[in-house]
C-alpha positions in Angstrom: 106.4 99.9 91.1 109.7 100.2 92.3 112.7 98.3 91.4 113.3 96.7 94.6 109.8 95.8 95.0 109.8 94.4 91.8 112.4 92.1 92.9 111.4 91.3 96.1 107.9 89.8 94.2 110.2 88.2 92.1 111.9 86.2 94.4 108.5 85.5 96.4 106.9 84.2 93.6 110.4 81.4 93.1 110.7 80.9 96.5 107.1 79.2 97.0 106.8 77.8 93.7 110.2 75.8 94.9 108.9 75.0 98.1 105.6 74.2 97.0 107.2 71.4 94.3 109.3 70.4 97.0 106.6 69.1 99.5 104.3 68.0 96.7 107.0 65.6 95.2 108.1 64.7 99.0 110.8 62.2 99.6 114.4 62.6 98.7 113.2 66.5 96.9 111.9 67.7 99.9 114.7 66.6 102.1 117.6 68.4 99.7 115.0 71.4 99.9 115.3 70.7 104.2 119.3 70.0 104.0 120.0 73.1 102.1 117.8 75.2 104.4 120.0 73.7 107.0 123.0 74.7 105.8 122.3 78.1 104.9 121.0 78.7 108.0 123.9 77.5 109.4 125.9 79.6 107.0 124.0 82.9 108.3 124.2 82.0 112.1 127.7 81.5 112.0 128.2 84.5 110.2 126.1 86.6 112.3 127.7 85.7 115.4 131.2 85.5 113.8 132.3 82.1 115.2 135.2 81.9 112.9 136.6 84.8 114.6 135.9 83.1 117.8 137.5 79.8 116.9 138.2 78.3 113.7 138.2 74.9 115.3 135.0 75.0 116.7 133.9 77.0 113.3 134.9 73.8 111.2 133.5 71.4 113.3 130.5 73.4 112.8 130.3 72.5 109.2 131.4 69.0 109.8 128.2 68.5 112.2 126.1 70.2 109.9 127.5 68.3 106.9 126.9 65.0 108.8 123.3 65.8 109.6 122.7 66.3 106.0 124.3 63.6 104.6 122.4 60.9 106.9 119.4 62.5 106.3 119.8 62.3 102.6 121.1 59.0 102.2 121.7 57.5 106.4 119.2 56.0 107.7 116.5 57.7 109.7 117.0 56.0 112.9 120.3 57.2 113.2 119.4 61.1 112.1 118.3 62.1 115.6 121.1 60.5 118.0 123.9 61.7 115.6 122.4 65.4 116.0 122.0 65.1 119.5 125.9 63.6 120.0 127.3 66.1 117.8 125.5 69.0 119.7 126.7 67.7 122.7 130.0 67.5 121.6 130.2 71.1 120.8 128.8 71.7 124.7 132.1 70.3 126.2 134.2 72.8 124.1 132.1 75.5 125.4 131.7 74.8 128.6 135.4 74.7 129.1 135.2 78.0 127.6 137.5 77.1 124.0 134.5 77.5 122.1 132.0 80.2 122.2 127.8 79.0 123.1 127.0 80.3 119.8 128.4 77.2 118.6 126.0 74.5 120.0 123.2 76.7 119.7 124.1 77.2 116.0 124.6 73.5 115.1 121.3 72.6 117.5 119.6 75.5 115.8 120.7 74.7 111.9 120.4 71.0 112.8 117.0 71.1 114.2 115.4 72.9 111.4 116.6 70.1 108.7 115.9 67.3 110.9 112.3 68.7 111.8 111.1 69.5 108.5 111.9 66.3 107.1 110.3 64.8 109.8 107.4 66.2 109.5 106.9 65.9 105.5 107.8 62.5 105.7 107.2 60.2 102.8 103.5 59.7 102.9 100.2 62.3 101.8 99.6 62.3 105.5 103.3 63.9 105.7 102.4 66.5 102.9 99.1 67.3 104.8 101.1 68.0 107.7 103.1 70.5 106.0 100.9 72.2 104.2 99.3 72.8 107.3 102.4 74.2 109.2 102.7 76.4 105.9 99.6 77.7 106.6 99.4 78.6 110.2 102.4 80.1 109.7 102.2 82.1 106.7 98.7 83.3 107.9 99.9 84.4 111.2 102.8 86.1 109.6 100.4 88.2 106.5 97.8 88.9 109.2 100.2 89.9 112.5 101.6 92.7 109.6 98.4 94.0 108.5 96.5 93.8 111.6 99.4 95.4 113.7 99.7 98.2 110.6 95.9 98.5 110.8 95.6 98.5 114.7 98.5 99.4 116.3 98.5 99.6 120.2 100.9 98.4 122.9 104.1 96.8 121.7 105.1 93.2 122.0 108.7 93.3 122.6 109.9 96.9 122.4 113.5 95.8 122.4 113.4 93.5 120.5 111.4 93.9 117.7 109.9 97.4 118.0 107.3 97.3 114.9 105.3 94.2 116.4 102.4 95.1 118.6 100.1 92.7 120.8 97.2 93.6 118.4 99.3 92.3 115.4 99.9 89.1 117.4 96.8 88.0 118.6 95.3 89.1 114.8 98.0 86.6 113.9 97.3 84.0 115.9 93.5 84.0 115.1 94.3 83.9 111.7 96.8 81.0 111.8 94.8 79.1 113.9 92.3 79.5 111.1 94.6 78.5 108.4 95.1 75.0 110.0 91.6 74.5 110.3 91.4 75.5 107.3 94.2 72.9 106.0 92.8 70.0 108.0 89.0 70.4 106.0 90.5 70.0 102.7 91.6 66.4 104.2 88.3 65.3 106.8 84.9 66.4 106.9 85.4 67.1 110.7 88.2 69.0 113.0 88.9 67.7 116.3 89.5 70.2 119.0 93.1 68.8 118.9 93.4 70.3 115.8 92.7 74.3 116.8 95.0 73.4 120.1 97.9 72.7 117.7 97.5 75.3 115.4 97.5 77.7 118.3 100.6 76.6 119.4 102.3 76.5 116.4 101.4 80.1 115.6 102.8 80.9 119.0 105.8 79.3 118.0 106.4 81.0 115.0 105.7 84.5 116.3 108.7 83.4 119.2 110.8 82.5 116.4 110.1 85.3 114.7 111.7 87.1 117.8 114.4 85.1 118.1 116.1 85.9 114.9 115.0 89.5 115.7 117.0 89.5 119.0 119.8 87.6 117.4 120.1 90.6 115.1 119.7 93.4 117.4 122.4 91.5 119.6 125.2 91.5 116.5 123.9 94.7 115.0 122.9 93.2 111.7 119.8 94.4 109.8 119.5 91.1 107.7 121.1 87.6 108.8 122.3 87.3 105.1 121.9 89.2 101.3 121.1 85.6 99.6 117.8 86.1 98.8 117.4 89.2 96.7 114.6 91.7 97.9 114.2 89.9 100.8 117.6 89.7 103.1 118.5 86.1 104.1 117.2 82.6 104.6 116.4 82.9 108.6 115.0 86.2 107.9 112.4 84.1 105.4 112.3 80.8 107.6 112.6 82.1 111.2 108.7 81.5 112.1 108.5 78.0 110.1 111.1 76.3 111.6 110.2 77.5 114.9 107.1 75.9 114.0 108.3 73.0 113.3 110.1 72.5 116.2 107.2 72.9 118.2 105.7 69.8 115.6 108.0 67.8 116.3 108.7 67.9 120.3 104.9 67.8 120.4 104.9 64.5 118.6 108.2 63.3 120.6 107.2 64.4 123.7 103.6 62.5 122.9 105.2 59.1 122.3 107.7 59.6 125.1 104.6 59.9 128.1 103.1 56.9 126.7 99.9 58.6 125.7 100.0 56.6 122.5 101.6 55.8 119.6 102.7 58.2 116.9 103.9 56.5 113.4 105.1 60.1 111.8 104.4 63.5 112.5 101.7 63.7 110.1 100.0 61.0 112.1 100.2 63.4 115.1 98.8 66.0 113.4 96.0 65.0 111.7 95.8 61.5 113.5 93.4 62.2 116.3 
């Protein structure tokens, strides 16, 4: 076994015994795990797209936003998390659309934001909460294994050739079967029965990863980087690792916003969305 395999299982092995603790223990653990993420997501995107170069103002206000989010969501409270987000991304859109700042700026902070805010959200403080994430983990982890091994095994048309030119349609849909799976999967550990709700969401979660997933690819391919960061050794950077979850859970969360918003009933936490029906 090679060196840099070696290390690459490694760093595996720490990386999902951390985030396993994390979401078993929950509360204030799981939302430093979800503020850090934030921020070194933030860290990568703003390196990637070189918005220091573009302008340093813009750049530190950047942390500043980022900084804020984190700090209310560790110790603020979480009725405020959401509008402060949403005001400090807007804030960044004037900027831009006078043209001082570069879009990469908003995006970044809505981006980097977004993924602290939405885990958090949807771990929560309750087992339903932990339920919740273990079944994001596992329509996403199971679409990502089996999307590699079927597309390997299968091969066929591409997905997005300019984008990402090792993914295949084959790889995707094996993916997608399999993460739906996974969540099923998940949601039988906790009930003796699955509603059809439950396959529905799964299936669009997976979809949501796999867009992630092509997201950061294209982000990539736009700045000519092979990895958005060398933190994580053996395996690149923390979008390159998180890119499909926090897609995910973005998809999670509007769901359960969007949900509450048409009046269709009401949803208590994310987990209650989930798993509530």
């Amino acid at each position: 076994m090679s060196r840099e395999l070696t290390l690459r299982i490694y760093s595996a092995i720490v990386m999902v015994a951390v985030v396993l603790v994390a979401t078993w223990l929950g509360g204030m653990a799981f939302r430093i795990l979800a503020g850090g993420i934030g921020l070194l997501v933030y860290y990568e995107w703003s390196t990637m797209t070189r918005l220091a170069e573009k302008s340093i103002r813009g750049h530190a206000f950047g942390w500043v936003s980022m900084v804020a989010i984190v700090a209310n969501l560790l110790f603020g409270s979480p009725d405020m998390t959401v509008p402060l987000f949403a005001g400090l991304v807007l804030t960044a859109v004037l900027p831009a659309l006078a043209g001082r700042w570069s879009w990469w700026q908003p995006s970044g902070i809505f981006y980097s934001g977004l993924s602290a805010i939405s885990l958090s959200a949807i771990r929560g403080e309750d087992q339903l909460g932990f339920a919740a994430m273990l079944f994001v983990f596992a329509v996403v982890w199971a679409t990502d294994i089996l999307a590699y091994f079927v597309g390997r095994a299968i091969g066929g048309p591409k997905l997005a050739p300019r984008i990402s030119p090792g993914k295949t349609w084959s790889g995707a849909i094996g993916g997608t079967i399999a993460g739906v799976l996974g969540g099923v999967g998940v949601s039988l550990c906790y009930f003796q029965t699955v509603d059809l709700w439950v396959p529905f969401v799964a299936f669009f979660l997976s979809v949501a990863g796999q867009i992630g997933d092509l997201f950061e690819s294209f982000i990539k391919r736009r700045f000519g980087v092979k990895d958005s960061s060398h933190l994580i050794p053996g395996h690149g950077g923390v979008m390159d690792r998180v890119d499909a979850l926090v897609f995910a859970c973005f998809a999670a969360f509007f769901l359960a916003v969007g949900f509450s918003a048409v009046g269709m009933g009401a949803v208590d936490s994310l987990g209650a969305f989930l798993f509530g029906f």
